[in-house]
N, C-alpha and C positions, 0 to 999 in steps of 0.2 A: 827109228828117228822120224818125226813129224816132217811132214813137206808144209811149208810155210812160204806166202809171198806180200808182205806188207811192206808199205812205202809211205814215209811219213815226212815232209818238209816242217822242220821245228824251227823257231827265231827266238834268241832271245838277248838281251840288251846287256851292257855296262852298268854298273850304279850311275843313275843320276845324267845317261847317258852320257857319261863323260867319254874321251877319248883314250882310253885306256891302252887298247891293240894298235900298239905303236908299230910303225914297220921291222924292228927288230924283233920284237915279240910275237911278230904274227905266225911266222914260219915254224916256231918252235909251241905255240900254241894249240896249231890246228895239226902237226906231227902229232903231239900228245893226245888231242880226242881223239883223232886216228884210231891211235894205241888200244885206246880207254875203249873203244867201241870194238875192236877188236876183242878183247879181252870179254866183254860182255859178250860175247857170242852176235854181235852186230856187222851188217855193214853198211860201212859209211860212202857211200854211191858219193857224194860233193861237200863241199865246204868253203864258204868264201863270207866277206863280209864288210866290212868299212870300220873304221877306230873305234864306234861305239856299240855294235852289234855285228851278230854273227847270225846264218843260214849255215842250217844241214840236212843234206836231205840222205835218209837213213831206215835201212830194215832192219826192224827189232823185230827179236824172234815173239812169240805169244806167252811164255816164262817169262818174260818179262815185260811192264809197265813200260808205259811212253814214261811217266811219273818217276820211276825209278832210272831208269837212264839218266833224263836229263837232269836229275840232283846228284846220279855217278858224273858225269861229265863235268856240269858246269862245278861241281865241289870240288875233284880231284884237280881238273886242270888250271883254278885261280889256286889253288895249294901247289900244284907244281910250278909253274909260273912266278909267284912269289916269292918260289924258295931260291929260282935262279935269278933275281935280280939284283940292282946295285942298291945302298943307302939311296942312291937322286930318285929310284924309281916311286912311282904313286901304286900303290898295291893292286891288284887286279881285283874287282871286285864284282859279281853280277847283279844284276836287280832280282826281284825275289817273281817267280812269275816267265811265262816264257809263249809262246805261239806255235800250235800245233795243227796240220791239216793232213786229212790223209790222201794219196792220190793212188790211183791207177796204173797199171803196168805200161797202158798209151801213154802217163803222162809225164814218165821217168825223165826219158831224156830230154826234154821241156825244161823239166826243176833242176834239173841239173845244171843244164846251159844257164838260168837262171844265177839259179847261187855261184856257181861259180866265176859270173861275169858281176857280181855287186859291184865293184869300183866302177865297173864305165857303166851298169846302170844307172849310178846313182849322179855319176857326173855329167852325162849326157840327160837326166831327167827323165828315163826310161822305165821306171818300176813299176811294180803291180800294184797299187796301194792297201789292197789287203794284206799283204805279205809284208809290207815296209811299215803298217799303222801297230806298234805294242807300246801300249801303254803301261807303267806298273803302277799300283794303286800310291804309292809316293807323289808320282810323277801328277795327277788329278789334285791334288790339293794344293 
């Protein structure tokens, strides 16, 4: 077995930024990446985010693609998601496109604290703007 230590904080949006990750949907959304990251041979160190995007900060083993992950992830859990909603729900859907940075073993539990506190950064006006600025090429025109 390889010894492997990558850390990667990924962001990536809503279609259209809309508010999508309703408070009911949240808990069973980021359960599911959990999962899903699981199942990849990943782990998912945090996870947090606000109705229109999402932060995760996550070791992918080297078999696997930042690229491939985040099309497993973000594909599988707007199809899980969808499949448990009601007719009133708006579909879950992602922007196409997503924010990746890699960090250091110093800077784990930084990104961590990070992502998993996005509500009160974002309400308090605390973020990092690199990490909060994803545009998807829709959103530019």
């Amino acid at each position: 077995m390889a010894f492997w230590r990558t850390y990667y904080h990924l962001v990536w949006a809503t279609w259209k930024r809309q508010p999508l990750i309703t408070p009911p949907r949240e808990s069973d959304l980021y359960s599911y990446i959990f999962g899903k990251s699981d199942t990849l041979g990943c782990i998912l160190h945090a996870i947090g985010g606000i109705e229109n995007h999402i932060h995760l900060v996550v070791s992918i083993p080297p078999k696997l693609s930042v690229a491939e992950f985040v099309k497993a992830a973000k594909g599988s859990s707007a199809h899980h998601i969808n499949g448990q909603g009601t007719a009133t729900d708006l579909p879950l859907k992602w922007q196409r496109g997503y924010g990746v940075f890699t960090l250091g073993g110093k800077q784990l539990d930084e990104a961590k604290a990070y992502v998993e506190r996005q509500k009160e950064h974002h309400a308090q006006g605390t973020l990092i703007p690199a990490l909060e600025r994803l545009q998807d090429e829709e959103d530019a025109r």
